[in-house]
N, C-alpha and C positions, 0 to 999 in steps of 0.2 A: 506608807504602804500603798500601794497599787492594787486595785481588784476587777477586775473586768468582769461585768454582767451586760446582759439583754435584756430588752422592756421594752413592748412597745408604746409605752403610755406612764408617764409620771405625775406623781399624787405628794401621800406624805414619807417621809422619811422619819421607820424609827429604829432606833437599836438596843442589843444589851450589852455592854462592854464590861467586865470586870478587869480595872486599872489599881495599880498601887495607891497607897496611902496619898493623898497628898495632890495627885496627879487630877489630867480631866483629859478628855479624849472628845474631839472631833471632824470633823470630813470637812474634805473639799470636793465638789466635782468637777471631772474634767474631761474633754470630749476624748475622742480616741485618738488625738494628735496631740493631748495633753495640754491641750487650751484651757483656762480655765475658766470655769463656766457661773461657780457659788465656791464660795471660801466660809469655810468656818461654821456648818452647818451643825445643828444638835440635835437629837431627837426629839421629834415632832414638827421639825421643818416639813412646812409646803414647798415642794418644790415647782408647784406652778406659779408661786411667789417670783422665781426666777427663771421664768418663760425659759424652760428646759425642754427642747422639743427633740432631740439627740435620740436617736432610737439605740445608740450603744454608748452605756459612759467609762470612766472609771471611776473609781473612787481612793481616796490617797487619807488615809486614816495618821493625824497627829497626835499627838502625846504630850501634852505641854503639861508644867512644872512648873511649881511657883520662881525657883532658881534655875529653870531653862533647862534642868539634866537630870534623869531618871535611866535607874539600871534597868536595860533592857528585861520585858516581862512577857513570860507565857502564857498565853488567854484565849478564849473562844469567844467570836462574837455571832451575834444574829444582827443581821439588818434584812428591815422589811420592809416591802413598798406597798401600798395601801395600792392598788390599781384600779378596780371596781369598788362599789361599797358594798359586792355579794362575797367577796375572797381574796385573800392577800398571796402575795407573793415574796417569799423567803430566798433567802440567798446568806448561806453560813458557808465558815474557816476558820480555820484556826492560823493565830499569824504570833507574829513577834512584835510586839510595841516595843520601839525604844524615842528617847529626843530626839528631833531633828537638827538638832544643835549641832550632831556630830558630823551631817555634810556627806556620809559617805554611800555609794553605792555600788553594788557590786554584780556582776556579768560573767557568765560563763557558759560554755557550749554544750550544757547540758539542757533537758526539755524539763519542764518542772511544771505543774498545775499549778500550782502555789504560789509561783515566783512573783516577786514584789518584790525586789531589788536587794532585799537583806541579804546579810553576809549566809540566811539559811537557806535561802532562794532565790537565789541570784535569777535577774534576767538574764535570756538567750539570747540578746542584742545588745550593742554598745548603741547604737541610733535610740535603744528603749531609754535606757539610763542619763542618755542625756538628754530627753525630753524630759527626765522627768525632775533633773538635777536643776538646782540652782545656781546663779554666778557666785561664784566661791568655795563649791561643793567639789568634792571628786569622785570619778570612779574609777573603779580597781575591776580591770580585765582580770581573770583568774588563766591559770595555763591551760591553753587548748589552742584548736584551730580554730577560727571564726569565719564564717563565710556565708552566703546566701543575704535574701533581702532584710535589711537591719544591718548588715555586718560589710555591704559595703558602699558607697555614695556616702559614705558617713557625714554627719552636715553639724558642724558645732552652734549653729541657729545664733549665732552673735553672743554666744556666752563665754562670759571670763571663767573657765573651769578648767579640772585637769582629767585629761585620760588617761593614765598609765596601766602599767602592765603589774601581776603583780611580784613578777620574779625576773622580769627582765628580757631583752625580745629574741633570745635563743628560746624562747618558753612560750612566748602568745605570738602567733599568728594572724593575719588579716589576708585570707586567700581567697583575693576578689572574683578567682573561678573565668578569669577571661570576662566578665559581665560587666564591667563597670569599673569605677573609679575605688582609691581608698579611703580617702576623705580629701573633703570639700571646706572650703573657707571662704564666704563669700558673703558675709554680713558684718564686716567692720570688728572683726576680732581682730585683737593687739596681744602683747606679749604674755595677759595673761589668760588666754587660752592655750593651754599646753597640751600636746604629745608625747609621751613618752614612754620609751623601753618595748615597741613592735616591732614585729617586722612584717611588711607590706608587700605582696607579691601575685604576681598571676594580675594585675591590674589591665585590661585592657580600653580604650577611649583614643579618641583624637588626638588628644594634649593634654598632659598632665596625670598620668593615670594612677599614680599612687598617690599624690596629693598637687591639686589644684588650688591657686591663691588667686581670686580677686579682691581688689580696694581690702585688704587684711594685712596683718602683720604677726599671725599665731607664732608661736615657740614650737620649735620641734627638736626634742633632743630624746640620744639612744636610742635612736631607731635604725633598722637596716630596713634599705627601700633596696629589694634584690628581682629580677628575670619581670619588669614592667614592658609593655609594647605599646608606643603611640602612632597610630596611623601617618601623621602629620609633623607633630613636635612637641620637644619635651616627655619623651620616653618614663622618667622617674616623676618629674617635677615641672610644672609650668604656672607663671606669674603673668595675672596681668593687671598692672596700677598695685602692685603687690609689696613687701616687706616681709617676709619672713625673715629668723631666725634659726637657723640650723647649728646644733650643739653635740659634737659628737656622735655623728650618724655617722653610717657607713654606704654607701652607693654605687652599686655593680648588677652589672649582669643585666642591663636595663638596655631595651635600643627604642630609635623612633627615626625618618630618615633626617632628622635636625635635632640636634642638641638631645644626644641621647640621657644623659642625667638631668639637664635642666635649661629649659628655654622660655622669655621670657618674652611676650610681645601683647598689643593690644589690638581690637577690634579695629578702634578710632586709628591705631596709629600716632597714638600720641599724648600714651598717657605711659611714663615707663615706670620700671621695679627696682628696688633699691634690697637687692638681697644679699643677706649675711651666712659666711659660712666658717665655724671655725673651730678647730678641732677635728674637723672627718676626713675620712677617705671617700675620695671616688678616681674608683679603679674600674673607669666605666670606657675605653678605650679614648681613639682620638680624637669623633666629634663629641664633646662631652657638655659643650656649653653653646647655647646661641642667643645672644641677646641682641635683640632690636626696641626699638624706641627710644635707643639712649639710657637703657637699662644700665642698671650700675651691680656686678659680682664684688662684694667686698669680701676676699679671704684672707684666713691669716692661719698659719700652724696649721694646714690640713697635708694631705697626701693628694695627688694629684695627675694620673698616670698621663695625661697629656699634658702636663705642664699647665699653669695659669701664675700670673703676677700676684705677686701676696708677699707680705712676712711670712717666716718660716714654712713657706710650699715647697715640698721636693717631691719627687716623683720614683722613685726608689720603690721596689716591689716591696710590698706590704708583708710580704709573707705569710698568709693566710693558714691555718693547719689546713682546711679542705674545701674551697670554697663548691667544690660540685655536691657535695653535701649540706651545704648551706651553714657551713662550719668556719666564722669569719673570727674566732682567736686566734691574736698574733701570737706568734709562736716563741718560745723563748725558754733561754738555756737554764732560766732562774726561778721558774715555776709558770706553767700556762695551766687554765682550768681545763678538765679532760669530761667532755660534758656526759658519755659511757661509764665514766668510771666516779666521776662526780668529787672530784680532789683533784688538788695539784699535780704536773707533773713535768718533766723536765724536757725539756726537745735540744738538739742538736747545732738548732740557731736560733738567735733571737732576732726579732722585727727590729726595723730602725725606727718603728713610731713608737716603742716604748718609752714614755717620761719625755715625748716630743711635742706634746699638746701646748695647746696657751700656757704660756708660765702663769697668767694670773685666775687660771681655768679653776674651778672646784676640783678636788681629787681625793676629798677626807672617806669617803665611802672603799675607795681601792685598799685591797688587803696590804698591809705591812710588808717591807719591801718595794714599797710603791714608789721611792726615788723622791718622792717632794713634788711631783709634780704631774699634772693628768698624761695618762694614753693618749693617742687618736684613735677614733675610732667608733662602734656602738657600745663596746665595753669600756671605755674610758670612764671613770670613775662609776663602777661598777664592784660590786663583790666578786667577778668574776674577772676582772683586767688584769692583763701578765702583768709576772713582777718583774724588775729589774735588778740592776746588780749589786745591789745592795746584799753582804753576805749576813747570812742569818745565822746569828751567834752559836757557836757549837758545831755548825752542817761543814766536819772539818775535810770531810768528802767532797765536797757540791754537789751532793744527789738530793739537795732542797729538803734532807730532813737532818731532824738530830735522834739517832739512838743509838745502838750497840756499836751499828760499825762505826761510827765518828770515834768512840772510846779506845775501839780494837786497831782503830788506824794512830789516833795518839802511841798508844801501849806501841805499836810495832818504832814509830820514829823515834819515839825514845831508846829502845830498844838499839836500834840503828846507829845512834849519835853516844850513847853509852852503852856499849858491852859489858857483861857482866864477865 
């Protein structure tokens, strides 16, 4: 738990906590960039013991357990700072204790006094959450639009963690407002710093404006990186000395006057990118790619409106239901998700990237009907990824359901083929 106070002057620290059975409860401090300053502190700590001269801290309140896991509990605390020896100064809330064990934190675009990152008060910032997360922890964006300072320059600070969204990125937004970048990776993150299920927009910078990679190699899948503007290059995406991983994104509507989805160069001139893409679409016109330094694009099973060298890249329109809406499900005769109407429903054509993905790609998450094999796409192996043509036992109509009329249409062919 996170709590932010003011003080100009630090003394002792005491508190009252009523914790479950079993349990013990204490602090860390940490400055307001979440540095950490005292771990493990209990009442009655001096904290001039730990030349704490910070005039604003937080404090991040643990819950340990003999066996590392305790059901989250409802309590009020006092914590008090001794600051003169004529008067104290108090600072109470009421919060939610659970184990840190569990790793998780959560983020949403609402304003909250309270907030400490719990699933009951979520932080206003994805920047907050992962300062305050650990390598292997995650956080869960909640659905909303995210934007302003916190929500874009986003900086993974060299943690192996995961961001995701928490319903997928027709749902969370990152609307960098024209101001800035959407995240940055630039401290030697690898694969397993993860992104996942955003969508990224309104980015504007030099290069790179929805996400920027130096000397990194993050993971970025389910994401749509859509209407980016780079002054320079790399309109969506720019690498340098970089390695990403891209899984299933989708990439449009992005320009910059070089390599509108993704360009790849160095300062030195001589340090190049070895970047991966496979599974997405970028249906980002004809300059779509620029690589210098001897940069290496490796794709395979993506969509590709100007063409690039790959296994299974073709460039075949995607079929979009609506993309000026920002509505990038492929369309399809056998069930597409109808995000208005929040159910399946049938269209008139289907996309050719349905069941066009990597054959060895994940796809257990896509609804039944899923053909054996992933999308392309940001919905590719999603709850929400068209289905294909697999018929769904009973739907003797193909209007994608089974009830009355499939029986009334039985009754008639029988009828038909034996007269009575």
């Amino acid at each position: 738990m996170i709590v932010r106070t003011s003080l100009s002057q630090w003394d002792t620290l005491t508190y009252d906590a009523t914790c479950p059975p079993g349990t013990a409860v204490v602090y860390d401090i940490l400055d307001i960039d979440y540095n950490l300053l005292a771990a493990g502190l209990t009442s009655g700590s001096n904290l001039h013991d730990f030349s704490i001269t910070s005039p604003t801290i937080r404090l991040r309140c643990n819950l340990s357990t003999a066996d590392g896991f305790a059901t989250p509990v409802a309590h009020s605390a006092r914590v008090t700072w001794l600051r003169h020896p004529d008067h104290l100064v108090e600072s109470r809330w009421s919060a939610v204790l659970s184990s840190m064990t569990s790793g998780t934190w959560h983020v949403d675009d609402a304003t909250d006094a309270l907030e400490d990152g719990s699933v009951l008060h979520p932080f206003d910032a994805i920047q907050e959450a992962i300062d305050a997360a650990d390598a292997g922890e995650t956080v869960i964006v909640h659905d909303g639009t995210f934007s302003g300072v916190g929500n874009r320059d986003i900086d993974f600070r060299g943690k192996a963690l995961t961001v995701r969204s928490a319903s997928g990125p027709d749902h969370t937004t990152i609307d960098c407002g024209g101001a800035g970048r959407g995240f940055v990776f630039h401290s030697g993150e690898g694969l397993g710093s993860l992104l996942e299920g955003v969508l990224i927009t309104n980015g504007a910078a030099t290069r790179g404006t929805a996400i920027a990679c130096a000397q990194s190699g993050p993971l970025i899948r389910n994401c749509m990186i859509v209407s980016n503007t780079a002054s320079a290059e790399g309109g969506a995406i720019h690498c340098d000395a970089a390695s990403p991983r891209f899984v299933n994104c989708t990439i449009t509507r992005n320009s910059a006057p070089s390599g509108a989805a993704l360009a790849c160069s160095s300062a030195s001139q001589s340090y190049p990118s070895s970047v991966t893409l496979a599974s997405c679409i970028v249906w980002n016109g004809a300059d779509s790619f620029a690589l210098a330094d001897e940069s290496v694009l490796a794709m395979s099973y993506c969509c590709v409106q100007s063409g690039f060298p790959g296994i299974g890249v073709i460039s075949q329109d995607p079929l979009f239901i609506n993309p000026t809406a920002r509505d990038f499900h492929l369309l399809s005769e056998f069930g597409r998700w109808d995000r208005a109407a929040a159910r399946f429903v049938c269209d008139d054509a289907t996309s050719p990237y349905i069941d066009a993905g990597d054959p060895a790609g994940e796809f257990s998450r896509e609804p039944q009907r899923n053909g054996g094999r992933v999308n392309m796409g940001a919905f590719g192996n999603t709850r929400e990824a068209s289905r294909s043509r697999l018929k769904l036992v009973g739907d003797v109509n193909d209007d994608c359901k089974v009830n009355l009329l499939d029986l009334l249409n039985v009754r008639d062919r029988v009828n038909t083929v034996c007269p009575q």
